[in-house]
N, C-alpha and C positions, 0 to 999 in steps of 0.2 A: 183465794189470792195465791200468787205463785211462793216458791220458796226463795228463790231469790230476790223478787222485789221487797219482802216483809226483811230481809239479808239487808238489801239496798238503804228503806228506809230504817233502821234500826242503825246502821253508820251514820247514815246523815243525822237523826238526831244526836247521836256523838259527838260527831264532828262539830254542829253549834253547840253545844252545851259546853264542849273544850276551849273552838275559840271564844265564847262569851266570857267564858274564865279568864284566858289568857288576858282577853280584855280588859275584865275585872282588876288582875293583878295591875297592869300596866295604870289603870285608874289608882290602885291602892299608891303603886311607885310615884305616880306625879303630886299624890295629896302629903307624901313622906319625906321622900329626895329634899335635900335643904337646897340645895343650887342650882341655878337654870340648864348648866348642861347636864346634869343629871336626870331632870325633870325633862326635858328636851328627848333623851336616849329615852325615856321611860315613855313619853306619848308617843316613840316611833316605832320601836323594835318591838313590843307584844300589841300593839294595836295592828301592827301589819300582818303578823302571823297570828291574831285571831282574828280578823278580817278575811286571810284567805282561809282560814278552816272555816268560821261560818258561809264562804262562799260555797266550799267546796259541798258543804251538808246540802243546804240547800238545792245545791244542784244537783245531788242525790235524791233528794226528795222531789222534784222537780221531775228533770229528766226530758224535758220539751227541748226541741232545737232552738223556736225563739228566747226560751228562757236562759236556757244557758247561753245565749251568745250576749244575752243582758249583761249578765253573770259575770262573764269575763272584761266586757268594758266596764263594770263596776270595778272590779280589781285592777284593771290597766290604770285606770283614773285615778283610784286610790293609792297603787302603788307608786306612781306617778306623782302626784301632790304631796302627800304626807311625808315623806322624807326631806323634800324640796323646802317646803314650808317650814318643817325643823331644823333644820339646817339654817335657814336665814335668820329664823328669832334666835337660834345661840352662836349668830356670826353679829347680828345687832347688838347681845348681850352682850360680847367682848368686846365692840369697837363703844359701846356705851360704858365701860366699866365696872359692868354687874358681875365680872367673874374673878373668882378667886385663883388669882396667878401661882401663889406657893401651893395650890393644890392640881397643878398640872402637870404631868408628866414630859409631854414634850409641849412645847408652844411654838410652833412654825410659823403661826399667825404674826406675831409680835418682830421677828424677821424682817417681813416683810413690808409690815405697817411702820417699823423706824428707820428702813432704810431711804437714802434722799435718793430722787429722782436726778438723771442726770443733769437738767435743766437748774435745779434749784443747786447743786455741785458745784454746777460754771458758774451761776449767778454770783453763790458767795464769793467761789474766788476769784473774778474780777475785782471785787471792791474791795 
């Protein structure tokens, strides 16, 4: 076997052994994290970056053109969903009042959500 493929796959199993950690932590963070947007940041930000490192091994290991173009719309899709998806269950958490307000730093949300529409402005003050 060449010196460089034994090079190649010797990274690749790195690279998923790393992202499978990083995984792991991002697991340990959502079973620890007491509040949903904590837990939210914690199933997004190491499950995406150990996602792409176990992509990336793999496709080390790998090395096929059909594979790896797998490979990448694995990751498109994933990076694509998984943030999208976390995003909406802790935009539901705050309009549902699962979050803890004196623990925010800024709240742009709540802006937003008590200002009145113009319609309902005129409405009151006609009457």
């Amino acid at each position: 076997m060449n010196t460089w493929l034994q090079i190649l796959d010797t990274a690749g199993a790195v690279l998923v052994l790393l992202g499978a950690a990083i995984c792991l932590l991002g697991v340990i963070g959502m079973l620890r994290l007491p509040d949903v947007l904590s837990r939210s940041h914690a199933a997004t930000k190491p499950q995406t970056l150990g996602m792409i490192l176990v992509l990336a091994g793999v496709a080390l290991r790998l090395r096929t053109g059909m594979d790896l173009a797998t490979l990448v719309l694995i990751g498109f899709f994933q990076m694509l969903t998984g943030p999208v998806a976390s995003h909406l269950v802790a935009r539901s958490a705050y309009r549902t009042g699962q979050v803890d307000h004196d623990g925010l730093l800024f709240d742009e949300l709540d802006e937003q959500l008590t200002d009145e529409s113009p319609t309902t402005r005129s409405a009151r003050e006609k009457s």
